[in-house]
C-alpha positions as CSV (number, residue, x, y, z in Angstrom):
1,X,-16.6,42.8,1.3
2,X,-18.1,41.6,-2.0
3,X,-14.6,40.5,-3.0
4,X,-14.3,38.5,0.3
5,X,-17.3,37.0,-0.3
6,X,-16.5,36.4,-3.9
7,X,-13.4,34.4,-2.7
8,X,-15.0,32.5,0.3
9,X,-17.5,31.1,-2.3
10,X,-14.9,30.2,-5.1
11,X,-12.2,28.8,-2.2
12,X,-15.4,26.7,-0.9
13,X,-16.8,25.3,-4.6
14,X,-12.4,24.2,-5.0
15,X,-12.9,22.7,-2.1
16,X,-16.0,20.7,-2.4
17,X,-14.4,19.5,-5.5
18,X,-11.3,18.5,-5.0
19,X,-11.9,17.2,-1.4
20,X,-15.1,14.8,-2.0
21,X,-13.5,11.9,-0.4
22,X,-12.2,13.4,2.4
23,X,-16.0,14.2,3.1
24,X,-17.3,10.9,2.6
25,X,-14.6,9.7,4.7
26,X,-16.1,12.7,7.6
27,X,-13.6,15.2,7.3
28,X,-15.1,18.6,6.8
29,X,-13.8,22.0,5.8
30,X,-15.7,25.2,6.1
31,X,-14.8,28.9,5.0
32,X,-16.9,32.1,6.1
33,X,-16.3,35.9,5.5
34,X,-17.9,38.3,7.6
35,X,-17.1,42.1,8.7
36,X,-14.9,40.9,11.5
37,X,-12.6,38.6,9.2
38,X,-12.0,35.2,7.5
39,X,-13.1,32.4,9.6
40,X,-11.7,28.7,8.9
41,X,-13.6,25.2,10.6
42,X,-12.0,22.0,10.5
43,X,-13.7,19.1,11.8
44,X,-14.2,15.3,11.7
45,X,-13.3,12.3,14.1
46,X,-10.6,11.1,12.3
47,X,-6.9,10.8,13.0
48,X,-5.8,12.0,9.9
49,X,-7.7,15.6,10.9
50,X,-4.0,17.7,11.8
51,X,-2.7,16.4,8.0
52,X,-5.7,17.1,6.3
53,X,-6.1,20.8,8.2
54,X,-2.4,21.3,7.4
55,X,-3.3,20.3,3.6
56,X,-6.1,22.4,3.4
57,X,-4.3,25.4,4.5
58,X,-1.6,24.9,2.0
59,X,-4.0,24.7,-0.9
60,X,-5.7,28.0,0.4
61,X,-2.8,30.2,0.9
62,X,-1.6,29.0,-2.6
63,X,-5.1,29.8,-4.4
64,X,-4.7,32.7,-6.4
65,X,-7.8,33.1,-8.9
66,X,-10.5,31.6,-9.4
67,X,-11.8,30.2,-13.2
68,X,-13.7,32.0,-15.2
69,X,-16.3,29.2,-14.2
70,X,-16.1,29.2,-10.4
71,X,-16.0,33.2,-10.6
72,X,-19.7,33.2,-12.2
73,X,-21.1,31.0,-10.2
74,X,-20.3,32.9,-7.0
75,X,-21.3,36.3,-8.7
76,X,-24.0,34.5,-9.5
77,X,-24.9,33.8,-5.7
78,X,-23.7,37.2,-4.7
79,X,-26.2,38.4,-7.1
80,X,-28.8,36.2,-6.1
81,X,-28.2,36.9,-2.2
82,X,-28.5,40.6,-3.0
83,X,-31.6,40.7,-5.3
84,X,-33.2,38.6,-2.2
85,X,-33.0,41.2,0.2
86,X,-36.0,43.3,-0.3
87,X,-38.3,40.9,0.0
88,X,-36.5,39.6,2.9
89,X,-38.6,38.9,6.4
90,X,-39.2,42.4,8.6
91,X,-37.0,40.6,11.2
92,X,-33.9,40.8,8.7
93,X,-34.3,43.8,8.3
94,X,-34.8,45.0,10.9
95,X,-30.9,43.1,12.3
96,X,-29.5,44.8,9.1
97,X,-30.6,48.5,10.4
98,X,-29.6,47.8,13.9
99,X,-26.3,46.7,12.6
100,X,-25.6,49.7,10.3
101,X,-26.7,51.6,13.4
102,X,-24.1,50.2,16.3
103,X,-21.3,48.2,13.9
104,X,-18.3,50.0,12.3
105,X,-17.5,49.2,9.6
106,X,-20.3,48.5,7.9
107,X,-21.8,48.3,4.6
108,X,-25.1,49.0,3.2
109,X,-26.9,47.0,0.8
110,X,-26.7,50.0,-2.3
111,X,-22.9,49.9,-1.6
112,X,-22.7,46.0,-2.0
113,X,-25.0,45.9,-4.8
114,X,-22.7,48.4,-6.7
115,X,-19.4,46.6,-5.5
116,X,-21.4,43.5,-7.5
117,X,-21.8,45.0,-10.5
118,X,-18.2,46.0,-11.1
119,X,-16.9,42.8,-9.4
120,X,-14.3,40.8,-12.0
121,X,-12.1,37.7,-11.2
122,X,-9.1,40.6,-10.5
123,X,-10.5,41.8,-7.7
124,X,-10.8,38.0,-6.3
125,X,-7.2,37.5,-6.9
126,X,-6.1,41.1,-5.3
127,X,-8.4,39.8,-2.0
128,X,-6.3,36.7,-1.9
129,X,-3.3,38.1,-2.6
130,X,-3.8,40.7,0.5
131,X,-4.8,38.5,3.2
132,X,-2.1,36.3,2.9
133,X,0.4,38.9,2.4
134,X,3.1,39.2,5.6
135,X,2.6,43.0,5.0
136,X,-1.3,42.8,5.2
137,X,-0.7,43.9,8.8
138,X,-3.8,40.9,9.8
139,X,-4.8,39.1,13.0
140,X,-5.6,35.5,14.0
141,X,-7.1,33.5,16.5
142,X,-7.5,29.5,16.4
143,X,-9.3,27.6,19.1
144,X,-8.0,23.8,19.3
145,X,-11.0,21.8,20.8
146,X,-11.0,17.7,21.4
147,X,-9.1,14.5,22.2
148,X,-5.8,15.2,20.5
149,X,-2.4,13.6,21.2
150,X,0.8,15.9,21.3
151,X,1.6,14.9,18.3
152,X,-1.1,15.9,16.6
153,X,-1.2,19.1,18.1
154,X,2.4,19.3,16.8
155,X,1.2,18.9,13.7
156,X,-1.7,21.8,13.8
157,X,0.8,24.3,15.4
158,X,2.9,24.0,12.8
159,X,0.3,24.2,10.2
160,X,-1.2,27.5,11.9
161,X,2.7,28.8,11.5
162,X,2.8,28.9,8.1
163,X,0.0,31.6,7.9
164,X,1.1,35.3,8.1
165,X,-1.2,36.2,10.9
166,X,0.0,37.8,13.8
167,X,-1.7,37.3,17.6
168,X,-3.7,40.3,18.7
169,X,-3.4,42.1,21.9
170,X,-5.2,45.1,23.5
171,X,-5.6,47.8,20.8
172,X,-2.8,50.2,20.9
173,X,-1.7,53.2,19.1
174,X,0.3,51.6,15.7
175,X,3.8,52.3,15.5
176,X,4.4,55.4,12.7
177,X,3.6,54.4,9.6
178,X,1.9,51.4,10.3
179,X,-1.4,51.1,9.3
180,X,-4.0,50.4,12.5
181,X,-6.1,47.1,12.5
182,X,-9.9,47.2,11.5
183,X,-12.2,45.5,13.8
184,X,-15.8,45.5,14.0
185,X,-16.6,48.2,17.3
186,X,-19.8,49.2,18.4
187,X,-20.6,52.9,17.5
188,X,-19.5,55.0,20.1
189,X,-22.8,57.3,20.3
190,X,-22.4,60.6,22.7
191,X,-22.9,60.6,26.6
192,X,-26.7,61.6,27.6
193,X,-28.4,61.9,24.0
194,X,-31.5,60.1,22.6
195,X,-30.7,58.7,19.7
196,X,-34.1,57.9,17.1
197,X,-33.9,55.9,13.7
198,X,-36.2,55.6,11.3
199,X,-35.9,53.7,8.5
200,X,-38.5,52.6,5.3
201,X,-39.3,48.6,5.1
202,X,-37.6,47.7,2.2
203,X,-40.4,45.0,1.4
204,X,-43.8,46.7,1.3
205,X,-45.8,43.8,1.8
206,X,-44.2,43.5,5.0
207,X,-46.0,46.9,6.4
């Protein structure tokens, strides 16, 4: 997870970068990474919108590693986000424990922290070099929303095609030898038993 959010942050500084004046002209671009995947947002009221998508997406899947510049400056955020966390509000924390409760996978903040510490541009490039690998074995959605011609849906269809994602059904047994695809469940807890946590406030001006 610290890699992914290594290379959402390095993917998103490129970005800014090199597409400035697609911003000021209203075209935006926005990457998350969370437990349940990579997310991707294209917006703006423009017609050019299905050429830049299908631009952006090039430029993505053909990023490989980051600089040794835009590699500190997310560990640098990662490190920054991490060190915040104890003095974080109670409510935070309190969404953090129920998460680690109820969500598989999951990761605690000890484990990300340590991830962090280890973390070099490799590991960025291994990330990127997974997720848009035909054998990754990954799932996609897209959602198309707004007043576009045919032609420009054409255009977006064909951009989405050049991504290795596959669709996702129903979850079925994977074929031998296939590895099975990790989504976020809820904890399956058993039938008829009261379940208690208790956990310490990490912030102790908080209590």
């Amino acid at each position: 997870r610290v890699a992914a959010r290594l290379w959402q942050l390095c993917v998103a500084d490129r970005l800014s970068e090199e597409y400035y004046s697609a911003h000021l002209a209203g075209l935006g671009v926005g990457c998350s990474v969370s437990v349940s995947g990579l997310s991707l947002q294209f917006s703006g009221y423009s017609d050019r919108l299905p050429v830049f998508m299908g631009e952006v997406l090039s430029k993505i899947r053909n990023w490989r590693e980051p600089s040794e510049v835009e590699f500190a400056r997310a560990l640098d955020v990662v490190r920054r986000e991490q060190s915040s966390f104890n003095v974080d509000q109670p409510l935070t924390h309190a969404v953090y424990f129920s998460r680690l409760a109820t969500v598989t996978p999951e990761n605690t903040i000890e484990s990300l922290r340590a991830a962090a510490s280890r973390a070099s541009p490799s590991d960025v490039s291994r990330f990127a070099q997974r997720i848009w690998s035909a054998q990754s074995f990954s799932f996609g959605q897209a959602i198309v929303h707004g007043n576009l011609s045919r032609d420009s849906l054409d255009i977006i269809l064909k951009a989405l095609d050049t991504l290795p994602f596959k669709g996702a059904g129903a979850p079925t047994k994977p074929a031998p030898g296939a590895p099975e695809l990790i989504r976020a469940r809820f904890v399956q807890l058993k039938a008829a038993q009261e379940v208690l946590q208790v956990c310490q406030e990490p912030n102790s001006a908080n209590v």
